[in-house]
N, C-alpha and C positions, 0 to 999 in steps of 0.2 A: 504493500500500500504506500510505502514512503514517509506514515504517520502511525498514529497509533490509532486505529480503523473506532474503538470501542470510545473515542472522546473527539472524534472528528463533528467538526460543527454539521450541525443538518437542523437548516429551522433554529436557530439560536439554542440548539440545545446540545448537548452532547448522545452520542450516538445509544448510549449504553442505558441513558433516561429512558427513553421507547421501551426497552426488555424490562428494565425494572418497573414503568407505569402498565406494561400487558402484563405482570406476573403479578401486580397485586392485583389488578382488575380483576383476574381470575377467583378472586379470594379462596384458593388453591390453598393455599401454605399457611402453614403455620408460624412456620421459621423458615428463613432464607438466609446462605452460607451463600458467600461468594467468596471466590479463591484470585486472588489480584496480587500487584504487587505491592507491599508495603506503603511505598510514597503514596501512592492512589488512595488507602483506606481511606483519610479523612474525607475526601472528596465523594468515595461513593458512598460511606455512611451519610452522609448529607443530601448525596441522589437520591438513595432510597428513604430515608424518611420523606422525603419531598415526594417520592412519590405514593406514600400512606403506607410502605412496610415495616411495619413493626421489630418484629424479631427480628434482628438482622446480626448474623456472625462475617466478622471479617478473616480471614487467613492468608494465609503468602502461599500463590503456586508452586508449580514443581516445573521440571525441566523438558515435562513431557505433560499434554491433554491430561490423559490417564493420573500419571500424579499428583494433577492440581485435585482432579475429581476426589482423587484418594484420599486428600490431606483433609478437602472438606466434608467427605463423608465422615472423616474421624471427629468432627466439629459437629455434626447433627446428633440430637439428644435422642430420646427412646421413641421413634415414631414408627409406624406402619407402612409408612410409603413413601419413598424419597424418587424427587424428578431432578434430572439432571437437562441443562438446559444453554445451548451456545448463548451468551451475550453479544457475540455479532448476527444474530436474528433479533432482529427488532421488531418484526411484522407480526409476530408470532400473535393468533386472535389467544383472549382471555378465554374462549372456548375450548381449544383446544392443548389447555393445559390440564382443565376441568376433566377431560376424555380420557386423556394419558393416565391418568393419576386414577380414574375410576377401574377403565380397563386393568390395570396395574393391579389394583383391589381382588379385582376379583381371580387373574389370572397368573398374577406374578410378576409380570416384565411386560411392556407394550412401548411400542416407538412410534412415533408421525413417521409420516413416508408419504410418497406420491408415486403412482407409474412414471416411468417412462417413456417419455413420446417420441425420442429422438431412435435412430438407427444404432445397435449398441455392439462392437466388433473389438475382439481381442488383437491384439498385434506383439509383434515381435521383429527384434532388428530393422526395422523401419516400416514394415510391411503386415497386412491382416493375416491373421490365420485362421480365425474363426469370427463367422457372425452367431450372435446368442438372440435366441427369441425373447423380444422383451415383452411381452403379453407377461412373464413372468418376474420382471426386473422391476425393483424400485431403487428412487433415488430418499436415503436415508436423509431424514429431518431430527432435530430435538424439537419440543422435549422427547424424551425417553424417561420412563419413570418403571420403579422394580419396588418390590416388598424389601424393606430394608435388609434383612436379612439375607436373601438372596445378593442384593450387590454387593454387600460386603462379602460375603465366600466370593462371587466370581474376582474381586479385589484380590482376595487372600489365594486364590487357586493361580490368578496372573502373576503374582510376586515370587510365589513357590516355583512355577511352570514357566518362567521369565518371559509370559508372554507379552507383544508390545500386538495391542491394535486402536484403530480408529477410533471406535464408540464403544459405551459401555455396555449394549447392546451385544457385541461382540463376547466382553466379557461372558456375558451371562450365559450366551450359544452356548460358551465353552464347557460351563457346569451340565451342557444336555438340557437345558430348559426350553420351552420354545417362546419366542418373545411376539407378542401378539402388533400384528399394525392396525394403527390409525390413522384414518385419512390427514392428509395434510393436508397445506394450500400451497401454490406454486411462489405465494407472495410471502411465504415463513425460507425465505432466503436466507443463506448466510453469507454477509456481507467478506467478500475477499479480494475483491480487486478494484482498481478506482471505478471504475466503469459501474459497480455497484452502488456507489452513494447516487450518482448520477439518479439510476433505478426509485433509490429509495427515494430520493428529495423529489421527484418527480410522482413518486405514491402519497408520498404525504401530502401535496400540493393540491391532490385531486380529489384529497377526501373531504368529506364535506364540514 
């Protein structure tokens, strides 16, 4: 990005206000752990009560996704259900935090996702080698939300089994569990390239 993408102005605000005012809207949580760096606490304990979250735990990330998750899962008190959730999605509706966390309830683990619309082919040394039928593909979204207990083993089975992956979802595959989807929306993006603010300031500008 060339900035720090989660405090990039949009709308005179900071980028990371949008996640935090969809995540209380949802009145989802109970307690909200965010994993950041240090310097930043002050500033986003002040974003999120500004934005009406209450319980709000600050921590210092790790060196990898998976580790920042880690640290804050060690920071969540004795709850039921923990969702884990990008801060460069800012779109994310207050519905579909509500989803994830229900789904989650009753099955264990559930992720947002969306099909696939695009053509979707494997390649190697510069060239396709296989095209995959995407009727069966999705493009993975947070939140993701799991019975707490379950993400902590898949936590504790990655540290043990030095596995590294993408999403905590992945984690969870790995304990054999199956993790249920929920619909996403195409506009629960994660903001990663400049070209993305663009997207977003031009979403916000059109809503009413």
């Amino acid at each position: 990005m060339g900035e720090d993408k989660l405090f990039a102005d949009v709308g005179g605000r900071p980028l990371i206000a949008y996640t935090l005012a969809a995540a209380a809207a949802s009145r989802a949580f109970g307690q909200v752990v965010i994993a950041a760096p240090a310097e930043r606490h002050a500033l986003l304990a002040a974003l999120a009560a500004a934005a009406g979250l209450g319980d709000v735990v600050l921590t210092t990330g790790g060196d990898r996704r998976q580790d920042s998750v880690g640290r804050a899962l060690d920071r969540v008190g004795e709850v039921d259900v923990v969702a884990v959730h990008d801060a460069a999605r800012p779109l994310c509706a207050p519905q579909l935090f509500i989803d994830c966390v229900e789904v989650a309830r009753l099955h264990g683990a559930a992720t947002a996702a969306v099909p696939m619309v695009d053509s979707i082919k494997r390649g190697a040394g510069g060239v396709i080698v296989q095209s995959l039928d995407r009727h069966d593909l999705y493009a993975i979204q947070t939140p993701q939300a799991f019975r707490r207990e379950l993400l902590v083993a898949g936590h504790l089975h990655a540290r043990v089994n030095a596995l590294i992956v993408d999403d905590d979802a992945a984690l969870v595959e790995a304990l054999g569990t199956p993790v249920h989807i929920v619909a996403g929306s195409p506009d629960n993006f994660k903001v990663t390239h400049p070209r993305d603010l663009v997207v977003l300031r031009a979403l916000l500008a059109a809503r009413p």
